[in-house]
N, C-alpha and C positions, 0 to 999 in steps of 0.2 A: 325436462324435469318440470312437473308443474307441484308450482309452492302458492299457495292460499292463505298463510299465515305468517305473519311474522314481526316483531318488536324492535323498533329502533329509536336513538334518542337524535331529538332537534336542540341546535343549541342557535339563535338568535344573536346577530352582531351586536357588541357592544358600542354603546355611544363615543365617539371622541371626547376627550377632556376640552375645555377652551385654555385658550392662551391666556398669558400673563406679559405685555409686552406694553413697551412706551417707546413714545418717537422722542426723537433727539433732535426737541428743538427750541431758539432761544430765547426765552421769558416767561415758558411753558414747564410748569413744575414736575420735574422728573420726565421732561421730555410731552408729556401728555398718553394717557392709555390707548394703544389702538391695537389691543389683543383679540382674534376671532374668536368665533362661535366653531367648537370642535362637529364631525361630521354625523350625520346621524344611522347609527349602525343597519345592517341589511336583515330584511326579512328572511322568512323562511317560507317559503310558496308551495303548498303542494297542488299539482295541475294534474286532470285527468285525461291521460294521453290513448285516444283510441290504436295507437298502433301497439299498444302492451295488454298482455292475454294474462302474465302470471307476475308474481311479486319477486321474482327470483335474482331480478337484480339489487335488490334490495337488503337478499341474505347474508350477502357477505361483508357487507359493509354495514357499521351499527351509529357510526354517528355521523351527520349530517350537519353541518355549521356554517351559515352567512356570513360574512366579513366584517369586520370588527369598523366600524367609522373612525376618519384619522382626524389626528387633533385638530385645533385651530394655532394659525400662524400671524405673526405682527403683521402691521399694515390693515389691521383690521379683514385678515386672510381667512375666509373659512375652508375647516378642513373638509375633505372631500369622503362625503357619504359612503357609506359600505355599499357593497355588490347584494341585490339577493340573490339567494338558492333557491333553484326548482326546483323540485322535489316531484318528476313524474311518478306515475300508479295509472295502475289501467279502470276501466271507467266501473264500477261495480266495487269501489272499496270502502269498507267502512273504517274511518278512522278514529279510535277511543283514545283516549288517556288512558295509560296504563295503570296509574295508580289509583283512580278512583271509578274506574272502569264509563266512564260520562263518556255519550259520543260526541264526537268532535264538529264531525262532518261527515255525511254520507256522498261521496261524488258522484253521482248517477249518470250527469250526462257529459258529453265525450266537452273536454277543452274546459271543463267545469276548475276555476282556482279558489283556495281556498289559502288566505292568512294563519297559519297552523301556532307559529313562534314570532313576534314582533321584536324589532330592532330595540335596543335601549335608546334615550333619548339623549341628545346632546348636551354638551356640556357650554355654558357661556363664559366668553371672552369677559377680561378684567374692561373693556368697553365699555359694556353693558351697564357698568356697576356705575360709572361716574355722574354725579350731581352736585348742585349747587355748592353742598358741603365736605364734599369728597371728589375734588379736584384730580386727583388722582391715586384712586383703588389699586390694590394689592389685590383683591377677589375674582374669584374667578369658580366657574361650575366645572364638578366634575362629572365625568359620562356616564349613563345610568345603564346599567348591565340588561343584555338584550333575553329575551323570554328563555326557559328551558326547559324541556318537559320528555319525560317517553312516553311513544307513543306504541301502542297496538294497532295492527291492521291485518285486517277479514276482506278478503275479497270474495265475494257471490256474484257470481256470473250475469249478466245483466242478456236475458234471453226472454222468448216470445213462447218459446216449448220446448216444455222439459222433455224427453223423451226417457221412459222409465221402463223397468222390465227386471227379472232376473235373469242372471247371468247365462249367455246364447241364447237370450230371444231375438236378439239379431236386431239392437241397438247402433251398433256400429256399420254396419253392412248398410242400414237405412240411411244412415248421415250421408254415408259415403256415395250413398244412392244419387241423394236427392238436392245434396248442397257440395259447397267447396272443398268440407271439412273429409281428410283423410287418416283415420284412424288405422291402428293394428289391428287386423283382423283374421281369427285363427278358428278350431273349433273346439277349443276349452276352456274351463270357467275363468273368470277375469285376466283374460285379455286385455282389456282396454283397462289401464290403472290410472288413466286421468281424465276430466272430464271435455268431451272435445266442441268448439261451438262451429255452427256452417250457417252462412249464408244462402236460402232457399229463396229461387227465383222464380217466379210466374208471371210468364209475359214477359213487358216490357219494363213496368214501373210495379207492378206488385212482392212484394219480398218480405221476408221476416227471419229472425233469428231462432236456432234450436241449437239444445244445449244434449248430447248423449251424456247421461248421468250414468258412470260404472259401479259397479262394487255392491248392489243393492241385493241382498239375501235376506233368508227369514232371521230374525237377531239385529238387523243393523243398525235402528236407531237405539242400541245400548252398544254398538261399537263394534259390530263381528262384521266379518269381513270389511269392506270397505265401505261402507254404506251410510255409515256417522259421520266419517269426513267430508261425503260427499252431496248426502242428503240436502245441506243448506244451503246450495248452487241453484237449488227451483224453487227457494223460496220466493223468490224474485218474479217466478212465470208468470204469465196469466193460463195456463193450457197445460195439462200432461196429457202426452200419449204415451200408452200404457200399452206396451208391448207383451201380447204372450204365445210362448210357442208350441206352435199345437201338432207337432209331429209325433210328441209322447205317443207312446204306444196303449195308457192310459188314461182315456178320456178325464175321470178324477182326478186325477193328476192337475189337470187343465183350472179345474174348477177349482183345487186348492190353492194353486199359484197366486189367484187372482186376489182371493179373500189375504193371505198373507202376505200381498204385500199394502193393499189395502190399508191391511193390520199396522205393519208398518210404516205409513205415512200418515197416520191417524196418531201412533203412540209418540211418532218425532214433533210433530207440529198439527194443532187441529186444524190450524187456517189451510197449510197444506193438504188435507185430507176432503177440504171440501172446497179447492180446486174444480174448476170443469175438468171432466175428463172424457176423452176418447178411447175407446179399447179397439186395438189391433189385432187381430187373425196373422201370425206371419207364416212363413215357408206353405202358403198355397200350394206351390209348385207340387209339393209332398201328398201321394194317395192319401196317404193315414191321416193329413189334416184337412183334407176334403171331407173321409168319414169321419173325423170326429166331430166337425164343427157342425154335422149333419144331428149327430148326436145328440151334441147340449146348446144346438142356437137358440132354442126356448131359453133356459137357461142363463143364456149370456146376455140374452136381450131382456131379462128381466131386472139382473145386475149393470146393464148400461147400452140404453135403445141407441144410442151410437156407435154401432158396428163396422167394421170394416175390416176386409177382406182382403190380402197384400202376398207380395210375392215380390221382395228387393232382388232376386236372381230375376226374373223374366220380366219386372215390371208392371208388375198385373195390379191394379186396384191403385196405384200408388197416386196418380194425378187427378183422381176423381178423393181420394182421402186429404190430399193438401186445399185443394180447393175448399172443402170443409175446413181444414183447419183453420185458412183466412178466413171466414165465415165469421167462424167462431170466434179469431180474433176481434175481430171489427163489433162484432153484439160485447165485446167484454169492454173494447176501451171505450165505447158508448156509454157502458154502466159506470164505466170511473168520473167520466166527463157529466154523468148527472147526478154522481155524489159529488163533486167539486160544485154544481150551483148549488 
């Protein structure tokens, strides 16, 4: 089950009270105060754990609470601080206030902590209080109630390439191709009902993340099919390949796919629509997409001179189209790296 959203509340340790105590002893008024300092309550830590992909352990459980600090004790005894809560999330999650919708914290990179709910503060010992003129105090601090808040959380997939297409253009079949990621893979429309991420290896040391994004039909960024849920998992990318399948028996067919989904990543988000993109040729293997692509290559190379040509059953085009895609990676985190000077 993959869960991307979901609402839970943090509640922050509260502080220990301080003591109220006096030693017993003789020509010292009322013994002399030596009441501690109570403990100071436990954080609430949320840490970005690279070994978690969805929010689902998250769902069933709605409140999350730090351990409360314990008091203080005579003898000038402090109580002993509360425990914090971790609060793992996998690395891609955005975390808001739910009530005034502020983000919180974006966790982007893996082992990333972030202070979400703080402890209350302690309470001081009747100690504390004693002076020249107050020999021995009755006063004493009480514990200050630790942070609380609900929180919302969005996780978007933290990937290098989105991999886009409608439904069998052979999204899934590619992942499965070319990375670790092992999807359902069938030959009717949404198949794949979640978004799946692979690790893609070249060489030795070369590698990057892809994310097959499901559910994407004409409608989706108003929410038909699956395609609004899923749309905001490559807002993240730097890279869509843009899968289209060219078996149709329809050469226009081919060409309106393109334009509508186009359409679609343009209406959900513009930053997303002018994305680099790459467009893919798939099921080569197939006569009919040899003649069609014969057809409208002018055509397709006019809507995006990066073409490529693939064949996830026989392997054809596929390691000459990744090498491109590092390519491409590397001119895009150049351009981040010379808006950051």
């Amino acid at each position: 089950m993959f869960i991307d959203q979901v609402s839970i509340s943090v509640k922050a340790g509260d502080g220990g009270d301080g003591c109220c105590s006096f030693r017993r002893e003789k020509y010292i008024p009322m013994g002399g105060p030596d009441g501690g300092d109570g403990g100071k309550g436990g954080d609430v830590i949320l840490e970005a754990d690279p070994n978690l992909t969805t929010l689902i352990d998250l769902k069933y459980k709605k409140l999350y609470q730090a351990e409360n600090g314990k008091p203080g004790k005579g003898n000038q005894m402090t109580g002993k601080s509360g425990k914090n809560l971790i609060v793992r999330l996998p690395p891609g999650t955005l975390v808001k206030n739910e009530e005034t919708g502020e983000l919180l914290v974006d966790l982007k990179e893996p082992h990333q902590h972030f202070i979400v709910a703080k402890g209350g503060h302690y309470g001081q010992g009747n100690a504390r209080f004693k002076s020249a003129t107050n020999r021995a105090p009755k006063k004493f601090g009480k514990g200050k109630p630790g942070d609380s808040l609900q929180l919302f959380l969005e996780l978007k997939l933290l990937a290098d390439v989105g991999i886009i297409g409608f439904p069998n253009a052979g999204k899934s079949t590619l992942i499965s191709r070319i990375s670790n990621a092992r999807p359902k893979i069938a030959g009717y429309p949404f198949t794949t009902l979640v978004p799946n991420l692979g690790i893609v290896k070249l060489g030795e040391e070369e590698s990057f993340v892809a994310a097959d994004i499901p559910g994407l039909i004409e409608g989706a960024h108003k929410g038909k099919g699956l395609g609004h849920q899923f749309l905001r998992h490559i807002e993240r990318t730097r890279l869509l390949l843009h899968l289209i399948d060219f078996s149709d028996t329809e050469p226009e067919n081919i060409l309106d796919r393109y334009h509508k989904l186009q359409m679609e990543l343009k209406a959900f988000n513009e930053d997303l629509y002018q994305k680099p993109q790459i467009l893919v040729a798939t099921k080569m293997d197939d006569s009919q997409s040899v003649k069609n692509l014969e057809k409208i290559r002018s055509s397709m190379n006019e809507l995006n001179p990066i073409l490529f040509e693939i064949s996830s059953v026989t392997g054809e085009g596929i390691e000459k189209m990744l090498w491109k895609i590092k390519e491409c990676l590397a001119a895009e985190k150049l351009k981040d790296l010379e808006k950051e000077d």
